[in-house]
LOVOLO-253061 format. One record per residue (C-alpha): residue number from 1; residue in three letters; chain; x, y, z. Coordinates in nm, 3 decimals. Example, Ala and Ser with C-alpha at 12.3 -4.5 7.8 and 13.67 -1.06 7.14 Angstrom:
(1 'ala' 'A' (1.230 -0.450 0.780))
(2 'ser' 'A' (1.367 -0.106 0.714))
END
This chain:
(1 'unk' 'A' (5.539 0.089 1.262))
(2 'unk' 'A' (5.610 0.271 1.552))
(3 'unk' 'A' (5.691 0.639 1.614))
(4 'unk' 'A' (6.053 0.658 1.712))
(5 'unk' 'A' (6.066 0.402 1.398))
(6 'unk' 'A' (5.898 0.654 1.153))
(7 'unk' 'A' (6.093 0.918 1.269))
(8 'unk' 'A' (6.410 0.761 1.227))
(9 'unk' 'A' (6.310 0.750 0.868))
(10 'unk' 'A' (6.199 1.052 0.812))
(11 'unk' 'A' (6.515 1.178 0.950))
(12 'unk' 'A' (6.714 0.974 0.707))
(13 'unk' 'A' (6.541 1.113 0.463))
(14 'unk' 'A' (6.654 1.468 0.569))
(15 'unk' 'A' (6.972 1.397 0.611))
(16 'unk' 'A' (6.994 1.236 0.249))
(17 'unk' 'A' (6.832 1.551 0.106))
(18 'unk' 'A' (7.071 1.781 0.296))
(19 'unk' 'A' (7.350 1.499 0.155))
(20 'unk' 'A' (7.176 1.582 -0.169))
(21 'unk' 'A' (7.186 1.941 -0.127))
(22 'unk' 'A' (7.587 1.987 -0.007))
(23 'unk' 'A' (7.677 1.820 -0.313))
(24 'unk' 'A' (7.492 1.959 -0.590))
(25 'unk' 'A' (7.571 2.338 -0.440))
(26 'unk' 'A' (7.917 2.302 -0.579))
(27 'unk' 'A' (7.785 2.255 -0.971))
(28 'unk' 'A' (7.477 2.317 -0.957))
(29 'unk' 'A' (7.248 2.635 -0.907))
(30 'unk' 'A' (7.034 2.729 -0.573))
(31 'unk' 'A' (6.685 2.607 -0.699))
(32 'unk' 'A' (6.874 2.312 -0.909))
(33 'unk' 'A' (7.015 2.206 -0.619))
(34 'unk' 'A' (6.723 2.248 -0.388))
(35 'unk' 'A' (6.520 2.043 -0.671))
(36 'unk' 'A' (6.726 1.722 -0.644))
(37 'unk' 'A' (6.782 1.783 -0.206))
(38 'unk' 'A' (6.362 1.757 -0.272))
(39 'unk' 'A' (6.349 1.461 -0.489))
(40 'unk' 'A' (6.589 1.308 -0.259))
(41 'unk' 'A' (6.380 1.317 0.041))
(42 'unk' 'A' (6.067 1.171 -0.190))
(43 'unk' 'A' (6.219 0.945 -0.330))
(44 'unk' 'A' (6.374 0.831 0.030))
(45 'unk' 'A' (6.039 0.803 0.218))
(46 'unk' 'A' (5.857 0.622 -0.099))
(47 'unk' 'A' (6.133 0.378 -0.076))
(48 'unk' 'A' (6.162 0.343 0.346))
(49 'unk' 'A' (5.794 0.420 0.382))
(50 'unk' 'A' (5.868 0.688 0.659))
(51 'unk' 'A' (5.531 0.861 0.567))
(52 'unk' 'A' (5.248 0.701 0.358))
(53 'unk' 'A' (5.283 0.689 -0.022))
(54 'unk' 'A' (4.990 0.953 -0.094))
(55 'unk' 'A' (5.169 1.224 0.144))
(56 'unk' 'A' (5.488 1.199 0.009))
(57 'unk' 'A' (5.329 1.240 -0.351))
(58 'unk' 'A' (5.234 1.574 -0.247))
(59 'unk' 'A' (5.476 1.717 -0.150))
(60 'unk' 'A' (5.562 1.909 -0.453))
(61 'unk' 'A' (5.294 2.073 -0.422))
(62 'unk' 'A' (5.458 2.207 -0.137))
(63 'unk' 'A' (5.857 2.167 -0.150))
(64 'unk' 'A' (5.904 2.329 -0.489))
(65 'unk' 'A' (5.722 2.652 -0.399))
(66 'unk' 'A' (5.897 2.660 -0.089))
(67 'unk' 'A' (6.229 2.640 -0.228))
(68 'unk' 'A' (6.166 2.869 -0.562))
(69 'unk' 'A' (6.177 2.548 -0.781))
(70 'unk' 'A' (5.820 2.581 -0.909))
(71 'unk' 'A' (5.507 2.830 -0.798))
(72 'unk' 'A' (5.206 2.658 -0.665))
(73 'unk' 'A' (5.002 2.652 -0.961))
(74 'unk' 'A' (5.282 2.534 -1.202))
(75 'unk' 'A' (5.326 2.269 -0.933))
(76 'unk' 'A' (4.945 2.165 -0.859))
(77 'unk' 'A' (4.834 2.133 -1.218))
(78 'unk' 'A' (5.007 1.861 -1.290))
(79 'unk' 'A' (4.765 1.629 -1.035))
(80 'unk' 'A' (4.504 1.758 -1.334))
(81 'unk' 'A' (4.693 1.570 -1.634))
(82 'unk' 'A' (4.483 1.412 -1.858))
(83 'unk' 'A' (4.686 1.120 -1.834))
(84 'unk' 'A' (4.575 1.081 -1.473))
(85 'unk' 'A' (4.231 1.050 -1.606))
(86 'unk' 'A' (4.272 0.764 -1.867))
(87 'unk' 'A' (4.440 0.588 -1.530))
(88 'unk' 'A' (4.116 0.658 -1.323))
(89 'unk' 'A' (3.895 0.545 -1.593))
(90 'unk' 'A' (4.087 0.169 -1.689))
(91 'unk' 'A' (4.137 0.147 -1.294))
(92 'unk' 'A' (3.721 0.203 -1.277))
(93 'unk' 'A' (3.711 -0.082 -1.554))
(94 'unk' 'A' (3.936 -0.292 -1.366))
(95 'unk' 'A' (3.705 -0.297 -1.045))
(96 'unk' 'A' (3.392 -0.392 -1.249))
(97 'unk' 'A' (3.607 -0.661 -1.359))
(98 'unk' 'A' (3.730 -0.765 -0.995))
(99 'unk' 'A' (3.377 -0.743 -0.888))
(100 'unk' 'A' (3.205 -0.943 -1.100))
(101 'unk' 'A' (3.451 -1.215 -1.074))
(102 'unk' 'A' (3.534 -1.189 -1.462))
(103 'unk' 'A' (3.944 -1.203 -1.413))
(104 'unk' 'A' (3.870 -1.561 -1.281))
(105 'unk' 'A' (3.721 -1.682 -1.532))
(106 'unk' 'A' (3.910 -1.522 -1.831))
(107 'unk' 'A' (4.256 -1.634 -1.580))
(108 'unk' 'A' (4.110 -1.953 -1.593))
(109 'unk' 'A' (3.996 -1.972 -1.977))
(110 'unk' 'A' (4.354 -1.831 -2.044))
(111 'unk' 'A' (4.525 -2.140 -1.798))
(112 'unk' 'A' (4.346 -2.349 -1.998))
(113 'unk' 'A' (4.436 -2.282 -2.371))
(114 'unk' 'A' (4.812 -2.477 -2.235))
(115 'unk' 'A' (4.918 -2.823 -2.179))
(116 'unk' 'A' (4.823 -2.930 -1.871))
(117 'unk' 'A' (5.241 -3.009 -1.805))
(118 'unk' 'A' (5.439 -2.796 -1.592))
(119 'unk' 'A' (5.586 -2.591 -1.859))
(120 'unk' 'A' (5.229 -2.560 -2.046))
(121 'unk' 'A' (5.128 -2.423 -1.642))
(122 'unk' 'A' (5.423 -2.198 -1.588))
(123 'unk' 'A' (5.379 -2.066 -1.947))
(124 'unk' 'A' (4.998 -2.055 -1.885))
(125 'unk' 'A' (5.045 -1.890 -1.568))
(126 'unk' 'A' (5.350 -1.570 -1.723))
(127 'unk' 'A' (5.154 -1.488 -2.044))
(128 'unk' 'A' (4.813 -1.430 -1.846))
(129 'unk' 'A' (4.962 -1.239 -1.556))
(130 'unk' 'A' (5.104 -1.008 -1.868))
(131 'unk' 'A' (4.779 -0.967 -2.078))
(132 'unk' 'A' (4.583 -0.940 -1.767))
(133 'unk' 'A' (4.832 -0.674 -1.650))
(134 'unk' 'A' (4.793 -0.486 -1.956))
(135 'unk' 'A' (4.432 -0.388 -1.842))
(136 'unk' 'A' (4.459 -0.438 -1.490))
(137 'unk' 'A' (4.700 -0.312 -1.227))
(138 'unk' 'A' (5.009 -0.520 -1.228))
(139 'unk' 'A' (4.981 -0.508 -0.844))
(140 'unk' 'A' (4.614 -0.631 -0.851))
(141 'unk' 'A' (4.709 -0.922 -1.132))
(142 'unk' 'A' (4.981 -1.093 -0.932))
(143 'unk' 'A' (4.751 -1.109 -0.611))
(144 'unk' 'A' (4.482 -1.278 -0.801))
(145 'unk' 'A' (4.705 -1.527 -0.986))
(146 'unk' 'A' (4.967 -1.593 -0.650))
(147 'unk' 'A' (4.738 -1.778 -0.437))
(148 'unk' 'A' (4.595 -2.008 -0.713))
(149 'unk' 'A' (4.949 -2.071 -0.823))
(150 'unk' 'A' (5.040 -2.162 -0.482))
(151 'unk' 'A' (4.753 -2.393 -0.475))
(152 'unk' 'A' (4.841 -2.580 -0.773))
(153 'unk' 'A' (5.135 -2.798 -0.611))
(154 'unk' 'A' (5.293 -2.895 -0.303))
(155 'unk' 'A' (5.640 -2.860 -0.407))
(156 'unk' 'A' (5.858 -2.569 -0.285))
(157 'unk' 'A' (6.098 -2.513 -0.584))
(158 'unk' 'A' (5.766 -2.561 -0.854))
(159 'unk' 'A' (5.587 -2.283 -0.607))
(160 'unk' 'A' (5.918 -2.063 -0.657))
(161 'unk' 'A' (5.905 -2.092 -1.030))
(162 'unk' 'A' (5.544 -2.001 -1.049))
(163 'unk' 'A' (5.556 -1.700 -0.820))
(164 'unk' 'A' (5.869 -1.567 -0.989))
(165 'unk' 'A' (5.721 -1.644 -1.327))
(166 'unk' 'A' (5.377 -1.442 -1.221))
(167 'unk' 'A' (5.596 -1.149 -1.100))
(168 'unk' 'A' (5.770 -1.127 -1.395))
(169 'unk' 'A' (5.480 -1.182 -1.643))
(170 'unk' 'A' (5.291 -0.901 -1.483))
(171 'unk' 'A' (5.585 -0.679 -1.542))
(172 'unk' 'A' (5.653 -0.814 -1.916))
(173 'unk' 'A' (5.296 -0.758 -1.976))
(174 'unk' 'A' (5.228 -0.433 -1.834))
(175 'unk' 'A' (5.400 -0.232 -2.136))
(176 'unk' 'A' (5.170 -0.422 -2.385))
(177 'unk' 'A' (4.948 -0.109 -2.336))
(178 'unk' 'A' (4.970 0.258 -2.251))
(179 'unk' 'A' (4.790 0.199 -1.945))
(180 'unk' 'A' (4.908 -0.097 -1.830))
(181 'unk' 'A' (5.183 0.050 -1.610))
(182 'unk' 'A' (5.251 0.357 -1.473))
(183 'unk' 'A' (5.600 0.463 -1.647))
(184 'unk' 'A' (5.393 0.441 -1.948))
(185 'unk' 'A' (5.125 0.692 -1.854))
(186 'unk' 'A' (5.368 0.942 -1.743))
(187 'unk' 'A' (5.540 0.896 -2.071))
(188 'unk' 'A' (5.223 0.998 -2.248))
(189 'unk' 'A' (5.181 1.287 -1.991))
(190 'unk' 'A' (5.525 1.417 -2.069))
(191 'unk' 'A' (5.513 1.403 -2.413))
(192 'unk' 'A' (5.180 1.565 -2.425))
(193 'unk' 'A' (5.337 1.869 -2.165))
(194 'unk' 'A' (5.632 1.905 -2.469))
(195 'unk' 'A' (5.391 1.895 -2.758))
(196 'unk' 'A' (5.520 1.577 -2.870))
(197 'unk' 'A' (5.234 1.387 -3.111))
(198 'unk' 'A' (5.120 1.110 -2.880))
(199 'unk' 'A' (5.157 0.783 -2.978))
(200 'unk' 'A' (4.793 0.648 -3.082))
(201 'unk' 'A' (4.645 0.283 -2.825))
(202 'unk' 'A' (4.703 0.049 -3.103))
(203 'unk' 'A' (5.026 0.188 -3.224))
(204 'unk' 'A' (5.139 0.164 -2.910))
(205 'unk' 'A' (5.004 -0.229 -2.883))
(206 'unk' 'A' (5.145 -0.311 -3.221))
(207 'unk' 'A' (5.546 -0.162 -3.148))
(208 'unk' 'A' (5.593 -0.341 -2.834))
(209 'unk' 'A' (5.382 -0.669 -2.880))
(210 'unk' 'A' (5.702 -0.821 -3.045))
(211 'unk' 'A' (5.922 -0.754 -2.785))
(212 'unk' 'A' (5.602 -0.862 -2.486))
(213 'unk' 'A' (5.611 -1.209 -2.658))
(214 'unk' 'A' (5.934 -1.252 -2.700))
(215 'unk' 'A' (5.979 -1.223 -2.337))
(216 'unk' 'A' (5.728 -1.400 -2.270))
(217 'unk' 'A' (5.862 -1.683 -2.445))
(218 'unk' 'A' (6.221 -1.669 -2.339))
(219 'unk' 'A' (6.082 -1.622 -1.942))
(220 'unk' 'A' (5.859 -1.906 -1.960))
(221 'unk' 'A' (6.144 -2.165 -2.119))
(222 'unk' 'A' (6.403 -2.019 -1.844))
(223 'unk' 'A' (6.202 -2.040 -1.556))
(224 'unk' 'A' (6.084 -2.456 -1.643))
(225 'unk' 'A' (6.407 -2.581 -1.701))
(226 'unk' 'A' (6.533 -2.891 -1.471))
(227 'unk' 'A' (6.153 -2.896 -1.406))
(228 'unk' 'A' (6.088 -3.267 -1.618))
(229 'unk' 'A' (6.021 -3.478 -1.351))
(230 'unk' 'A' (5.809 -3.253 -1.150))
(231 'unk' 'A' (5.403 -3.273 -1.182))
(232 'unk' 'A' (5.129 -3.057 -1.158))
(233 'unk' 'A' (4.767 -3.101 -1.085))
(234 'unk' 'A' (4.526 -2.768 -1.243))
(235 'unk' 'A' (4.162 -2.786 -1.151))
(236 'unk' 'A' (4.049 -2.516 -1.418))
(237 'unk' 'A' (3.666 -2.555 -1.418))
(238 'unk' 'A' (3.437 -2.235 -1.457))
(239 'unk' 'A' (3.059 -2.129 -1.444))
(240 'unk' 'A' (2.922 -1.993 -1.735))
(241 'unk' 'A' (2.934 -1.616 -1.758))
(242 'unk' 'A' (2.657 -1.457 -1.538))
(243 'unk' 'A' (2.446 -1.146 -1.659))
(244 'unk' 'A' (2.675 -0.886 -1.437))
(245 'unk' 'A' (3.014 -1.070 -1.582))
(246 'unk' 'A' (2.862 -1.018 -1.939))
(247 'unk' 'A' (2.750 -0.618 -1.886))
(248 'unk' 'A' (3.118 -0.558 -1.786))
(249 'unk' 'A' (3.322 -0.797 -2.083))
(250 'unk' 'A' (3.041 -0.573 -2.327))
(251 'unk' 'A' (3.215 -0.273 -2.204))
(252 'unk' 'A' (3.539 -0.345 -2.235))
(253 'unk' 'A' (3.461 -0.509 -2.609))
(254 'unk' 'A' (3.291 -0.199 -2.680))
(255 'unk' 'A' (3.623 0.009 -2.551))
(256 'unk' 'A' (3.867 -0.187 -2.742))
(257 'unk' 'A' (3.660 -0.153 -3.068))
(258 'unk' 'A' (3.637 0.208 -3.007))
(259 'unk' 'A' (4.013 0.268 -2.927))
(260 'unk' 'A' (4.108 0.084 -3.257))
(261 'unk' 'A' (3.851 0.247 -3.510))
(262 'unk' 'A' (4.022 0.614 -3.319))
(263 'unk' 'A' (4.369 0.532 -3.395))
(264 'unk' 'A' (4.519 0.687 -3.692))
(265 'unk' 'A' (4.704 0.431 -3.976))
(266 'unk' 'A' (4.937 0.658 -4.127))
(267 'unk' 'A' (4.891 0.813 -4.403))
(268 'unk' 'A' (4.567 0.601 -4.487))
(269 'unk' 'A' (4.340 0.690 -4.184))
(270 'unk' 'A' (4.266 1.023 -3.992))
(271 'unk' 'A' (4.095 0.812 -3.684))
(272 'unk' 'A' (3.838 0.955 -3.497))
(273 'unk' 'A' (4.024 1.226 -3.348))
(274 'unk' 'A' (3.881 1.155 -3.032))
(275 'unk' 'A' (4.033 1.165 -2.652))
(276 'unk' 'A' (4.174 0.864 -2.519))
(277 'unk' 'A' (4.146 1.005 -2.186))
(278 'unk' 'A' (3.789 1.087 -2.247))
(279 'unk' 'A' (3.719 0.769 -2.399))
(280 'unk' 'A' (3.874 0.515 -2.110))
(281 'unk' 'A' (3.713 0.784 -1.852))
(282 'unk' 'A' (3.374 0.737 -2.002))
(283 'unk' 'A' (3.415 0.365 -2.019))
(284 'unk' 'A' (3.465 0.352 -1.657))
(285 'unk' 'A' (3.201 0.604 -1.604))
(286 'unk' 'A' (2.924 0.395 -1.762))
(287 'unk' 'A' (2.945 0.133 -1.558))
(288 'unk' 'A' (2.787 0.343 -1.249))
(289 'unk' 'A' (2.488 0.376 -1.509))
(290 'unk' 'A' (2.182 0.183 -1.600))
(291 'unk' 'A' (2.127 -0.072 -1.782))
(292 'unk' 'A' (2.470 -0.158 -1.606))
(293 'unk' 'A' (2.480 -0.028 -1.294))
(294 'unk' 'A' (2.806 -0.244 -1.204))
(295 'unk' 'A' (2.975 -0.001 -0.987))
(296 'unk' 'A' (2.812 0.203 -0.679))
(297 'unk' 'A' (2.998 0.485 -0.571))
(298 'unk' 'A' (2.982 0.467 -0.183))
(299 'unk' 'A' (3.056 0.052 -0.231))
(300 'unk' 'A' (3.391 0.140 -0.477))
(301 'unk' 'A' (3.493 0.445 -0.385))
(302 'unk' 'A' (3.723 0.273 -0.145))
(303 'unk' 'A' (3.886 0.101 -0.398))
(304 'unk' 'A' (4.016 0.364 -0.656))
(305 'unk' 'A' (4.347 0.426 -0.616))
(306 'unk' 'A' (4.362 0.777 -0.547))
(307 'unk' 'A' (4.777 0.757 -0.431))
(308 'unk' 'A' (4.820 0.631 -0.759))
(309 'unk' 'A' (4.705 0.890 -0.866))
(310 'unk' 'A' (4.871 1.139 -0.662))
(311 'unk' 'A' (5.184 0.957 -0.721))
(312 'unk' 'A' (5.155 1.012 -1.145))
(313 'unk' 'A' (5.075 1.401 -1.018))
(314 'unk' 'A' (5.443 1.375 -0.779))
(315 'unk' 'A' (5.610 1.232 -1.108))
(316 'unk' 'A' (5.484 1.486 -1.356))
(317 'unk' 'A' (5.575 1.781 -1.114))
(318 'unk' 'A' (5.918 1.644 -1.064))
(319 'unk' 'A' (5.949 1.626 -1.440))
(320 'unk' 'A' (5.818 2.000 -1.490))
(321 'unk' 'A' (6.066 2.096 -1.238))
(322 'unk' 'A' (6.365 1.901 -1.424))
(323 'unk' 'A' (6.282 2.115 -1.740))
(324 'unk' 'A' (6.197 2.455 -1.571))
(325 'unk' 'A' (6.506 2.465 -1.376))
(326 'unk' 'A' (6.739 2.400 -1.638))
(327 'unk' 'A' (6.847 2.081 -1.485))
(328 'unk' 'A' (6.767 1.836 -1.748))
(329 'unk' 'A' (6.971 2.050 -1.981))
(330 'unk' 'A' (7.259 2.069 -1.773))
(331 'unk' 'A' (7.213 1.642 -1.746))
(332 'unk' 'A' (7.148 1.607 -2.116))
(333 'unk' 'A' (7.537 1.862 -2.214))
(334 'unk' 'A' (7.711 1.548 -2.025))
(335 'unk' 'A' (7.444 1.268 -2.186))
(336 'unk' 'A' (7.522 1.409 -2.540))
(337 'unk' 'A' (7.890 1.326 -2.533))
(338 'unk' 'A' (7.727 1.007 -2.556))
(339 'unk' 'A' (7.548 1.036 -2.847))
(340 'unk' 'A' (7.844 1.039 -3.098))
(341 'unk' 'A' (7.855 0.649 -3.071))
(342 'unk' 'A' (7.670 0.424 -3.320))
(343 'unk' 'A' (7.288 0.459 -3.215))
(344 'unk' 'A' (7.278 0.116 -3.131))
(345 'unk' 'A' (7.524 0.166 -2.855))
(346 'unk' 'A' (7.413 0.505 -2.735))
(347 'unk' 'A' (7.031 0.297 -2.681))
(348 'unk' 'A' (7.222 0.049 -2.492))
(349 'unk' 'A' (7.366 0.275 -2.240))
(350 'unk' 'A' (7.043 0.436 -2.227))
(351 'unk' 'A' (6.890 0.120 -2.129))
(352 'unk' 'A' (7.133 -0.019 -1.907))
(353 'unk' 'A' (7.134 0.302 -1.685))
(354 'unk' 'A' (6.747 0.301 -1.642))
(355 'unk' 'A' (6.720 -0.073 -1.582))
(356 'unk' 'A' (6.977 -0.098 -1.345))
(357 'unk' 'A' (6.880 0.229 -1.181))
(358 'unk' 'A' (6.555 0.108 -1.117))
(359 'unk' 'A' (6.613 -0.172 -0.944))
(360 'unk' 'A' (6.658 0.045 -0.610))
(361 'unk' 'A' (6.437 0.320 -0.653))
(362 'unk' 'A' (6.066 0.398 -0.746))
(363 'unk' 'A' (6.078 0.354 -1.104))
(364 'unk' 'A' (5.787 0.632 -1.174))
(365 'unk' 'A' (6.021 0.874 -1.028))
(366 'unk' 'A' (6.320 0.752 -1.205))
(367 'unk' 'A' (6.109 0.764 -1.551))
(368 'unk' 'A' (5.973 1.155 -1.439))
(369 'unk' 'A' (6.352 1.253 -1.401))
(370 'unk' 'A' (6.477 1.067 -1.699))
(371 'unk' 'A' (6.216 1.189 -1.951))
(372 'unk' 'A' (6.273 1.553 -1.995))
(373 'unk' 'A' (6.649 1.541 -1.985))
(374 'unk' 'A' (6.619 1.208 -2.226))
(375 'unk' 'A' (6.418 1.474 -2.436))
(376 'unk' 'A' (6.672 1.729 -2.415))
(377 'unk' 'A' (6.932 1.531 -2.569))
(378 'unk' 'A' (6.762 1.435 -2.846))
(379 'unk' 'A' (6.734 1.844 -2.907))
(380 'unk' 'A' (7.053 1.878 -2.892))
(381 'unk' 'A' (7.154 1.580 -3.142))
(382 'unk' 'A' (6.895 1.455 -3.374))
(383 'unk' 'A' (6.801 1.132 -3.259))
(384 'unk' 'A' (6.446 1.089 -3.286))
(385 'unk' 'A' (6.306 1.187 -2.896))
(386 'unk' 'A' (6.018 0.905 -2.951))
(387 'unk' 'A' (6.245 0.675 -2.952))
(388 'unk' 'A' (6.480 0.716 -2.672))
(389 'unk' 'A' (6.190 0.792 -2.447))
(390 'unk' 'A' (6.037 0.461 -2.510))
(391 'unk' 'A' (6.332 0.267 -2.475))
(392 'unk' 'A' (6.369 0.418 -2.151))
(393 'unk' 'A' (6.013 0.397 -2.045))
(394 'unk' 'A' (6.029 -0.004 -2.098))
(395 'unk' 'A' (6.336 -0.039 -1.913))
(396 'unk' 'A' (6.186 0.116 -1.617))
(397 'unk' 'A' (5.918 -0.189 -1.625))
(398 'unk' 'A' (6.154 -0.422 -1.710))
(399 'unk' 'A' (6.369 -0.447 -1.330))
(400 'unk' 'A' (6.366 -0.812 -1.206))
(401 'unk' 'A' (6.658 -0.847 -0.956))
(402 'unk' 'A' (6.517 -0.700 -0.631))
(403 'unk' 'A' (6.184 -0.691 -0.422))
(404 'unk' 'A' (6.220 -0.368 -0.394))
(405 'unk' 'A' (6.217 -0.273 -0.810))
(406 'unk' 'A' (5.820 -0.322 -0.908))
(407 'unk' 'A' (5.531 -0.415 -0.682))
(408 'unk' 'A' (5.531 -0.742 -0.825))
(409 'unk' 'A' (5.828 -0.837 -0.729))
(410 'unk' 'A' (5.771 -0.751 -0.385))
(411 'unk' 'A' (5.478 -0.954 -0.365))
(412 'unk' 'A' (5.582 -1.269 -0.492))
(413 'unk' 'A' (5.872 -1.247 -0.216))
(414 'unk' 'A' (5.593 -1.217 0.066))
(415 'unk' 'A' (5.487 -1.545 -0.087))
(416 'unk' 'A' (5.773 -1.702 0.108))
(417 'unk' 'A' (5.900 -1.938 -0.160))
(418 'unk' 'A' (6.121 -1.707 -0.300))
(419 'unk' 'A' (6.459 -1.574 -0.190))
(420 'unk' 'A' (6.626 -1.249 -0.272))
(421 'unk' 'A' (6.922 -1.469 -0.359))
(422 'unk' 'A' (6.698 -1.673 -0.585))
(423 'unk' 'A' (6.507 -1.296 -0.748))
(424 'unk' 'A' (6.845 -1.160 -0.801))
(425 'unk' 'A' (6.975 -1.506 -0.985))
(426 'unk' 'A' (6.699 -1.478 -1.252))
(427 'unk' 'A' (6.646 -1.112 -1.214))
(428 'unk' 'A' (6.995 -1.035 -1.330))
(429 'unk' 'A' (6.983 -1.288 -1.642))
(430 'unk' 'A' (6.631 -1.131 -1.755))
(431 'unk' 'A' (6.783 -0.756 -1.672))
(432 'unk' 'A' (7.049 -0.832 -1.952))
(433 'unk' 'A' (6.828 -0.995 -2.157))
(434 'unk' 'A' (6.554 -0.745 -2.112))
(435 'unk' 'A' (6.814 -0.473 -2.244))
(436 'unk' 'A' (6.952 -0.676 -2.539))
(437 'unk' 'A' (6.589 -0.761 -2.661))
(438 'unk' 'A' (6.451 -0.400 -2.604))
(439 'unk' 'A' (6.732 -0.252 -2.818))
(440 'unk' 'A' (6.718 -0.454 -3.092))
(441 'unk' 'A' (6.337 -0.406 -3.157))
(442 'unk' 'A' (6.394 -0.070 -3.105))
(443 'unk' 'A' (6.677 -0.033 -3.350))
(444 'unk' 'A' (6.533 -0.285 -3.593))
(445 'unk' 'A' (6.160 -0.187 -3.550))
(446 'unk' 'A' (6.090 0.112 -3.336))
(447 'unk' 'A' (6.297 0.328 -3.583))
(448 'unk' 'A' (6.072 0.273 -3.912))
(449 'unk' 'A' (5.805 0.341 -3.718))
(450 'unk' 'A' (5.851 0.649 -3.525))
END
């Protein structure tokens, strides 16, 4: 990108934020206003890429002090969230995993438990870009799967269902687990800021597998119709697991055995009462250490995703600043007119608005703005805060129309055998459906739950 081309969007991004500003004057107060002119801007140059993705996630460190929002330390503390630190610790995981070459072979393992048809394939190929993209970045998932998709056939509308049907896995998939996606770790940082009892790894798993599954299922028959007479070809041979590929599949054994035996059944069992953050941090941690000795800090450093990680920090800031100015309250007065309609109904406007919304902006920064006022409403009227928060949280991982929604998307259109006309075709059939499915297990399931 050139110069005069990054300025031009870094000027648009002004001029949105003074946009921003000149209309929100008029209802709102000085620092309110100034809050949203900021967010503006952000949200702007993550979305035109003006500046890279790291600097505009700290800004807040420096825009809300400036403008009386939020002081420096109330703004900086939030790159320290816990939350941030379960992220660093599955993302550590995730390397050892990449570097070994274990996601081939459990990709491949995976492939092969379906028929070897070209529904078995495209089914094969959804549900393990979702588990894998429970664990693993969704980003990093659909990268590893795309080119062996691609390699599976020579025909161009087979290569569009595949690539589609790996974007949309990894984005089905990545709710299955708190960490699987980042709307779902700033979920757990908000609710932890507001003193909300966070919601325990495998009760997390077990309220959303329905609805992963379901998706799952319903995605992989939609996207192999009219597919009959077309053939596929999978070579899925493997090695047997090497000594390195074992250390790190020990590890994450040893993790999921110690995340389970922590969580608390209710009322039966206390769990351990240990961190999660600590415990997926140490995970990751071990693997620099003998008798592993997977990872090597001056090899991987490269590789952890520290604007990521910045970017959580952005999201949590913006979200202390929606609740600290008074702004979220102000949102949630004209949200709770809402709330006198059947619940079912109130959770599909809910929905609908986040789903739709995210589509054209970053969906971590829609999910940081919509959690605290989401939080205020259910203050003001009863309905269980859990609840609405998670409804909204999947719906911000659930955006399949544009290239622009979820990384995934945008990757599987740099393919080249997908059109936005084709993405937006599916997208908008599995946005509705999304909605429809989330609600019910929510208002069916969710509820006795929470």
């Amino acid at each position: 990108m050139s110069m005069a081309e990054q300025t031009k969007k870094i000027l648009l991004a002004l001029f949105l934020g003074l946009i921003a500003f000149i209309a929100m004057i008029t209802f709102f107060t000085l620092p309110q206003s100034l809050m949203v002119a900021a967010i503006v801007l952000m949200v702007t140059l993550w979305t035109n890429e003006g500046l890279p993705l790291a600097v505009v996630s700290l800004l807040p460190i420096v825009l809300f002090p400036a403008s009386g929002v939020l002081s420096t330390r109330e703004a900086a503390v939030n790159y320290a969230n816990p939350i941030i630190y379960l992220f660093l610790g599955g993302f550590l995981i995730a390397i050892a995993v990449e570097k070994t070459g274990l996601h081939k072979i459990i990709a491949n393992k995976m492939l092969g438990l379906f028929p070897s048809s070209t529904r078995g394939i495209i089914f094969a190929l959804i549900i393990t870009s979702g588990l894998l993209s429970s664990v693993l970045s969704n980003t990093t998932t659909t990268l590893l799967l795309l080119p062996i998709a691609l390699f599976l056939t020579e025909d161009v509308k087979l290569k569009m269902r595949l690539a589609l049907g790996i974007a949309y896995g990894a984005s089905i998939g990545g709710i299955l687990t708190p960490i699987g996606t980042p709307p779902n770790l700033i979920l757990m940082g908000i609710m932890e800021e507001l003193g909300m009892e966070a919601i325990p790894f495998a009760q997390w798993m077990y309220m959303v597998a329905p609805l992963v599954f379901i998706m799952f299922i319903v995605v992989g028959f939609i996207m192999s119709l009219g597919l009959k007479d077309v053939h596929i070809e999978a070579d899925l041979t493997t090695e047997p697991l090497n000594g390195d590929q074992k250390k790190v599949l020990y590890v994450i054994g040893g993790l999921i055995v110690l995340l389970l035996v922590n969580a608390p059944i209710k009322p039966y069992y206390g769990g351990l009462g240990l961190s999660e953050p600590g415990i997926l941090l140490a995970a990751g941690l071990i693997l620099f250490a003998p008798p592993f000795s997977i990872l090597n800090w001056m090899d991987d450093k490269d590789n952890i995703p520290y604007r990521i990680m910045f970017l959580f920090g952005a999201g949590f800031a913006i979200a202390a600043a929606f609740t600290k100015t008074g702004m979220a309250s102000e949102i949630a007065s004209h949200l709770v007119t809402f709330s006198n309609m059947p619940i079912l109904l109130f959770l599909l406007i809910i929905a609908a608005m986040v789903t739709f919304t995210t589509e054209i902006t970053s969906n971590t920064a829609l999910i940081s703005i919509m959690l605290p006022i989401l939080f205020k409403v259910a203050e003001q009227t009863g309905i269980d805060a859990t609840l609405i928060m998670m409804v909204a949280t999947v719906c911000a991982s659930y955006a399949f129309m544009l290239p622009i929604a979820t990384p995934p998307n945008a990757i599987a259109m740099s393919s080249g055998v997908v059109s936005i006309k084709t993405m937006a075709t599916y997208g908008i059939v599995f946005n509705i459906l999304g909605i429809l499915l989330i609600v019910s297990v929510a208002k069916t399931f969710w509820i006795g739950i929470l």
